[in-house]
N, C-alpha and C positions, 0 to 999 in steps of 0.2 A: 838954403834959406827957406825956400817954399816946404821942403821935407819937416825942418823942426815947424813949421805952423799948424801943419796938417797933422804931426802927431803930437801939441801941444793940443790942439782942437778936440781929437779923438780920447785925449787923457781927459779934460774936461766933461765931456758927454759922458764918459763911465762913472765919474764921480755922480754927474747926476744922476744917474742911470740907479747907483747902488742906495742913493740918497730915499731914491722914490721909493725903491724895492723894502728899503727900512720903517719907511714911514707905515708901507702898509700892511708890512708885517703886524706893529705896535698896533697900527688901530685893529687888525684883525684878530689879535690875540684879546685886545679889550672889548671888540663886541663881544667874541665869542663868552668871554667869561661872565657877561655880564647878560647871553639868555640863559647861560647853562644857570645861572642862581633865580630865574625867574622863571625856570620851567622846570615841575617837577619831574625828575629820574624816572626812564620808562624800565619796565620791569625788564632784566637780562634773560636773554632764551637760551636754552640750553646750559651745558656747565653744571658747575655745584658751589655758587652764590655762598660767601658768609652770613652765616646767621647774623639777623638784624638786631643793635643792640637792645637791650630790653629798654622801654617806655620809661618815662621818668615817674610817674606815677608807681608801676611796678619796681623801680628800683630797690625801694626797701621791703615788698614783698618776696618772701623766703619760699625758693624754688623746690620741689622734691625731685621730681624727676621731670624727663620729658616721654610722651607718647606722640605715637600716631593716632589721633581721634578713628579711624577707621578700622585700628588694630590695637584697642585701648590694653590688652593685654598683655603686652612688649612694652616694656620699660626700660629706659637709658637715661645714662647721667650726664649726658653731654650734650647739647645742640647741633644738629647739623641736618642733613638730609634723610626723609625715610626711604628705609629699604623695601616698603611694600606699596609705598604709590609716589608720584611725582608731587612730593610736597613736601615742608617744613615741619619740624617736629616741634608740636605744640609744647610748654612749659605747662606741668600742674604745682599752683601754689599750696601750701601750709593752708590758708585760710580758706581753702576749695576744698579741699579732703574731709572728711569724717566718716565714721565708722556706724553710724545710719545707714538706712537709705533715703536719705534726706538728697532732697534737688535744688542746685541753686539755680532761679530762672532771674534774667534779666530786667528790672523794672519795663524796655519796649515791648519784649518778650509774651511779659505778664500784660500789658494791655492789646498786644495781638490777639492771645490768645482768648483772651473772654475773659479771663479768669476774676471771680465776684466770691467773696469771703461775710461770714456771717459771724455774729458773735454767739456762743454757745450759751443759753441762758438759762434759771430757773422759771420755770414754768406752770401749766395746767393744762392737762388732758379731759373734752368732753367724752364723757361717758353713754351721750347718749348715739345711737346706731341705728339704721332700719334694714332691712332684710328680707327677701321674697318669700312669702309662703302659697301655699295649695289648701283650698278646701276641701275636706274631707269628710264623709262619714262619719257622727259621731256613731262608732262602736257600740256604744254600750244601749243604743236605741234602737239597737236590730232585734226583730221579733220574727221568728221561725214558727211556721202554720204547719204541721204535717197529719199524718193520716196512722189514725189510732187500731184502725181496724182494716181486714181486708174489702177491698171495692172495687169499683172504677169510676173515673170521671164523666161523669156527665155533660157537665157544661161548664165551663168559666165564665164569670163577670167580668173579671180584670184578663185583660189578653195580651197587654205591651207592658216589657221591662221599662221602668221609672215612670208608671201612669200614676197619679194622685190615688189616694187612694183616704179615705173618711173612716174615722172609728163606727163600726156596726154595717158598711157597706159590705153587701155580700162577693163572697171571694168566686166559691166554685160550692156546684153542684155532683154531692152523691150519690152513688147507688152500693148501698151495704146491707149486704145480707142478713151478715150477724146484727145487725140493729133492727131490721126487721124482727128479728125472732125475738129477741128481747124483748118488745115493746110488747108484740102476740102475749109472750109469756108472764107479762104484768097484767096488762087486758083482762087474763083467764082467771088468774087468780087470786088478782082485784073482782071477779063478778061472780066466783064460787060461794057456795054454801056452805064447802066440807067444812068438817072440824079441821082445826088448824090451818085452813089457805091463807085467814088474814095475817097468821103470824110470815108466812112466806110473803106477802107482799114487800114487806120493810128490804125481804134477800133479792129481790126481782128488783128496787130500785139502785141497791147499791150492785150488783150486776150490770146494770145501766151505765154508772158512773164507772167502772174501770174498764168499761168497751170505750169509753170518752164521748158519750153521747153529753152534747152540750146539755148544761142548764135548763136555758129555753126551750130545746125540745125537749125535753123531759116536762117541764109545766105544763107546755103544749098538749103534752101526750095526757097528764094526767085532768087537763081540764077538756080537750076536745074528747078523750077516748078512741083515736081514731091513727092506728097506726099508720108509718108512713116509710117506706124504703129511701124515697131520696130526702137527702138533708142537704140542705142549704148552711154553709161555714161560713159565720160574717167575720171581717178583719177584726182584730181586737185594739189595734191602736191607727193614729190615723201617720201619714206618710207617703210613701212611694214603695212600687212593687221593685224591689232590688234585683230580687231573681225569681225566677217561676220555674217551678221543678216539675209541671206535668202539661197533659196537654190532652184536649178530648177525646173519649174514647180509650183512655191510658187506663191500667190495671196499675192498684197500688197497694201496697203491702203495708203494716205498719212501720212508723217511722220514717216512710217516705216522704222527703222536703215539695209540700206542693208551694209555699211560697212563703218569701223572704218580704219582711216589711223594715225599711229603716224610716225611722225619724227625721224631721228635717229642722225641729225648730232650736234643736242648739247643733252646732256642728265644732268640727275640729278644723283648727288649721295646723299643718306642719310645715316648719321654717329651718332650712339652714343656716347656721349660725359660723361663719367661721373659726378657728381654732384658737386664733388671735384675741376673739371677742366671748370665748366662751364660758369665760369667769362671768361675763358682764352680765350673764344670764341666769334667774335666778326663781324658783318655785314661788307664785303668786307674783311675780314682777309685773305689773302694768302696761298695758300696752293697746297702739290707736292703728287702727287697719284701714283700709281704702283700698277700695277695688277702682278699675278704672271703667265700668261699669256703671258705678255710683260716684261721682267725682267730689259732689257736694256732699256726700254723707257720708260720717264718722264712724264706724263700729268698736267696742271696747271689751275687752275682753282681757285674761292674764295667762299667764303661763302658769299649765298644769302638771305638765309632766316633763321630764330633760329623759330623754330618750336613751340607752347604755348604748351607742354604736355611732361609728365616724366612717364618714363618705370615705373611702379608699380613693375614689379615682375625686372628687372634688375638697376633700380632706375639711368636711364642716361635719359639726354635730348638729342635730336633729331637735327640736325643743315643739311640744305641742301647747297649742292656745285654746282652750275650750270659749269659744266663744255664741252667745244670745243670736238669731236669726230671726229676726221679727218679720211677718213678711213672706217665708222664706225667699229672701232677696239674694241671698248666697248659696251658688251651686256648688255641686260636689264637680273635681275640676278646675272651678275658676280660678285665677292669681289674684294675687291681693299683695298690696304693700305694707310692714309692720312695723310701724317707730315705735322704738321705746327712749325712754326720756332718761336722763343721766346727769349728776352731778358732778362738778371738775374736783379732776383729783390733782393733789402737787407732783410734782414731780421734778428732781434737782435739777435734772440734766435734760434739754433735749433741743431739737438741730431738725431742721425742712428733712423733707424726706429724702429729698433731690439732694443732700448733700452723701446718702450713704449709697457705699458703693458692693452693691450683694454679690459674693464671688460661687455663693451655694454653701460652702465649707467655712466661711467667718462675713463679718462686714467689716469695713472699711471705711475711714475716713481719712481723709487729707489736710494735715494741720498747716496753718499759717507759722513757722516759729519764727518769723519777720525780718528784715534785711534782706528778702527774695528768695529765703530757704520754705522748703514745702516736705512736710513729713509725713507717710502713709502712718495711719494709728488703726491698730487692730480693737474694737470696740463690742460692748456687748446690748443690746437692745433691749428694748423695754417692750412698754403698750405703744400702740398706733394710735392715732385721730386726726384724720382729714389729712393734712401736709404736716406734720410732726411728727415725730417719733421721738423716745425716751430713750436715753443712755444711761446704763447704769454703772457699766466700768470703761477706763480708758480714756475718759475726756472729763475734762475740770470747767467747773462753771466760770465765763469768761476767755476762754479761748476761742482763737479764732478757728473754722473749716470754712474752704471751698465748696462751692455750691455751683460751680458752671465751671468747667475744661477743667476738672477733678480727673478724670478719666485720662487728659493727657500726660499729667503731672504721676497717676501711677501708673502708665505704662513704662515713664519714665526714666522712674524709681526702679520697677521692678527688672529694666534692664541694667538701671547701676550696680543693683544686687548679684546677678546671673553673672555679672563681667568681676565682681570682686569674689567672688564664689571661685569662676576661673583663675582669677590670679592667684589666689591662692592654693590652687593645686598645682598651674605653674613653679610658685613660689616653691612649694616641698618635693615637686616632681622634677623639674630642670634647671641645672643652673642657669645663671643669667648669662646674660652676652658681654664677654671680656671687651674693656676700651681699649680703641686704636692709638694709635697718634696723630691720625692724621685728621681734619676734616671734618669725616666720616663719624669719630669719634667711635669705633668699636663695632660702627654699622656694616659690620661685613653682611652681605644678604643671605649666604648660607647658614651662619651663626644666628643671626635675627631673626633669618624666616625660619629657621627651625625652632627656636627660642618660642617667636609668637606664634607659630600653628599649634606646639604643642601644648602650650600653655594652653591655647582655648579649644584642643581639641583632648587634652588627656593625653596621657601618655601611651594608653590603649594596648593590648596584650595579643595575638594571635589566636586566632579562635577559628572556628571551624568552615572556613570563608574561604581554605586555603590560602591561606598565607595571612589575608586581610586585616587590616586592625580596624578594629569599632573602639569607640568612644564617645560618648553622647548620644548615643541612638546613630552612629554615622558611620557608616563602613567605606572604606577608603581600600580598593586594591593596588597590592603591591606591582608596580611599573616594572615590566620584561625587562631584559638582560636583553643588553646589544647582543647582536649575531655579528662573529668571524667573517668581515669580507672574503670571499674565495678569491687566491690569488690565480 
């Protein structure tokens, strides 16, 4: 009796026992399910995870292929794992591809980046420019003193290169022989009696005059009577001693340069002109100078002469200004600044300067074609003024260019170009990579990785590297042969 109690008792407590075990099974199946749907899925480590299915958004977008963004040159039709990095193989759609080099950036993208668009419009170009020039010399006011007869110098007046110097101021004193005898020889036969000396006198003065005895002395002579060995040579125009060709005590022959006299009161100035601006410049063009010298005062002068020859090393032509010196206020030497004045020209087409991008070999613009597509345009250039430039082919009045993070948009571009350039010799050089079944979907990494090295490295031929293959500028040596373990 006490036996069936006890195991009436023990049957009892199991039923509770399994009772309780049920219950909290139940509740622990239903927490569990109900954080798993409130906390999202941590990413799985390791393995080779199903691709995820595509976005509801992309559903109706039509897939081409998939790549590895890192190995854009390996192409597969199937989703799964890339064979050359630890990662998913991206989907490229239909409406992403084009046969441009057009770049499609993301509206956050585009406001990371900086990127500011301008509309392309008709216009007008000032014409007017200024441009540094040099006083110089006017040329054509140099006057050369020299020595008609043999002599020697006596004495100078003027002793210092660039001293002032006055029309009729005495230059240099000589001492000349042959004028000596000359003047004797008029003397004698100006105060003869013979027959005939009067007609020689008329031969004795023009004798005078091809030894180059000035004028003045010659009057001198004929109204003092009283020869004279040394002569005094006054300047003949007024100015500055430019050069001085003798020096006291010197012997001089004829034709020897005893001194240079330039003019000062109209001078030249010469200005470089850029190559860009060299139309703009034109025989009698107008034009306002300032020295900084003279801050408050104007000088006006025009353009005399355009010069036949271009700076090699700064690539300007040369344009001269004959300009009035009143004063002489303006040295040979000094800079000067030269505006000339200009009327706006039309011009169809033209874009900030900042928006073109100069490669040496073409320029470069970056179109807006809208929806977050950006397209390098190859363009042809006009005239310059200030922040503007002209287009004359390649851009339509009303489109839009880039004018800030232009530069990142065709580095861009020009690597979408270089990587479809590869595919395409991929394309005709190797086949592509046979699908699997598995997974993988074809991503054997032998197949692949030969697939996409060679596609972006060429197929490359043996060359004298021993053995080596080049391709792209890239030589790549071939990898030793295992050695025979010794047994």
């Amino acid at each position: 009796m006490t036996m069936r109690r006890i195991a009436g008792g023990g049957a009892s407590v199991l039923v509770a026992v399994v009772a309780v075990g049920a219950v909290a099974a139940i509740a622990g199946y239903w927490f569990g399910t109900r954080q798993t749907s409130m906390t999202p899925p941590l990413p799985q480590i390791g393995g080779s995870p199903a691709p995820a299915a595509p976005a509801a958004d992309a559903g109706s977008r039509k897939i081409l292929y998939w790549h590895d963004p890192m190995v854009p040159g390996a192409k597969f039709d199937k989703p799964g794992k890339s064979p050359f990095m630890d990662m998913d193989l991206v989907p490229v759609y239909a409406d992403e591809a084009s046969d441009d080099n057009s770049v499609t950036i993301s509206p956050r993208l585009v406001q990371n980046f900086g990127i500011r668009t301008v509309l392309a419009r008709e216009g007008s170009l000032d014409n007017a420019f200024s441009a540094v020039g040099v006083v110089e010399v006017d040329e054509r006011l140099i006057t050369a003193v020299q020595a008609r007869s043999p002599g020697f110098v006596e004495r100078l007046h003027v002793r210092a290169q660039y001293d002032a110097v006055v029309a009729g101021q005495p230059l240099v004193d000589l001492y000349v022989p042959d004028w000596l005898a000359a003047e004797e020889d008029y003397l004698a036969l100006r105060a003869s009696k013979q027959p005939g000396a009067s007609d020689l006198v008329d031969a004795s003065i023009e004798r005078m005059h091809q030894l180059a005895i000035p004028a003045p002395e010659i009057a001198r002579l004929e109204r003092d009577g009283k020869p004279l060995a040394r002569v005094t040579i006054p300047a003949p125009d007024s100015g500055v001693a430019w050069e001085i060709g003798a020096r006291d005590g010197q012997s001089v022959t004829p034709g020897t340069t005893l001194f240079k006299l330039a003019g000062l009161g109209t001078v030249w100035l010469t200005i470089d002109v850029p190559e860009a601006q060299a139309e703009l410049v034109r025989v009698g063009q107008p034009a306002e100078v300032r020295a900084s010298a003279y801050p408050d005062r104007v000088f006006r002068g025009s353009v005399s002469t355009l010069l036949p020859e271009v700076n090699a090393a700064t690539r300007t032509v040369r344009a001269r200004i004959e300009l009035a010196n009143p004063g002489r206020m303006l040295k040979p030497g000094m800079y000067v600044t030269v505006a000339f004045s200009g009327t706006g020209a039309k011009a169809p087409v033209v874009i900030p300067s900042e928006a073109l991008i100069r490669t040496g070999k073409r320029n470069v613009v970056i179109v807006d074609a809208g929806d977050g597509r950006f397209t390098p345009t190859v363009v042809e250039i006009g005239r310059e003024s200030g922040d503007l430039v002209e287009i004359r082919k390649g851009l339509a009045n009303g489109q839009k260019v880039v004018v800030s993070g232009q530069f990142l948009v065709d580095s861009e571009s020009s690597l979408k170009s270089a990587l479809a350039r590869l595919e395409a010799r991929a394309d005709t050089g190797i086949p592509p990579a046979a699908p699997a079944s598995d997974t993988m979907a074809g991503h054997s990494p032998e197949t692949s990785n030969q697939s996409g090295m060679q596609g972006a490295l060429g197929s490359g031929q043996p060359d004298d590297m021993h053995g080596a293959r080049s391709a792209g500028g890239m030589v790549m040596p071939a990898a030793p042969a295992p050695r025979a373990k010794k047994k």
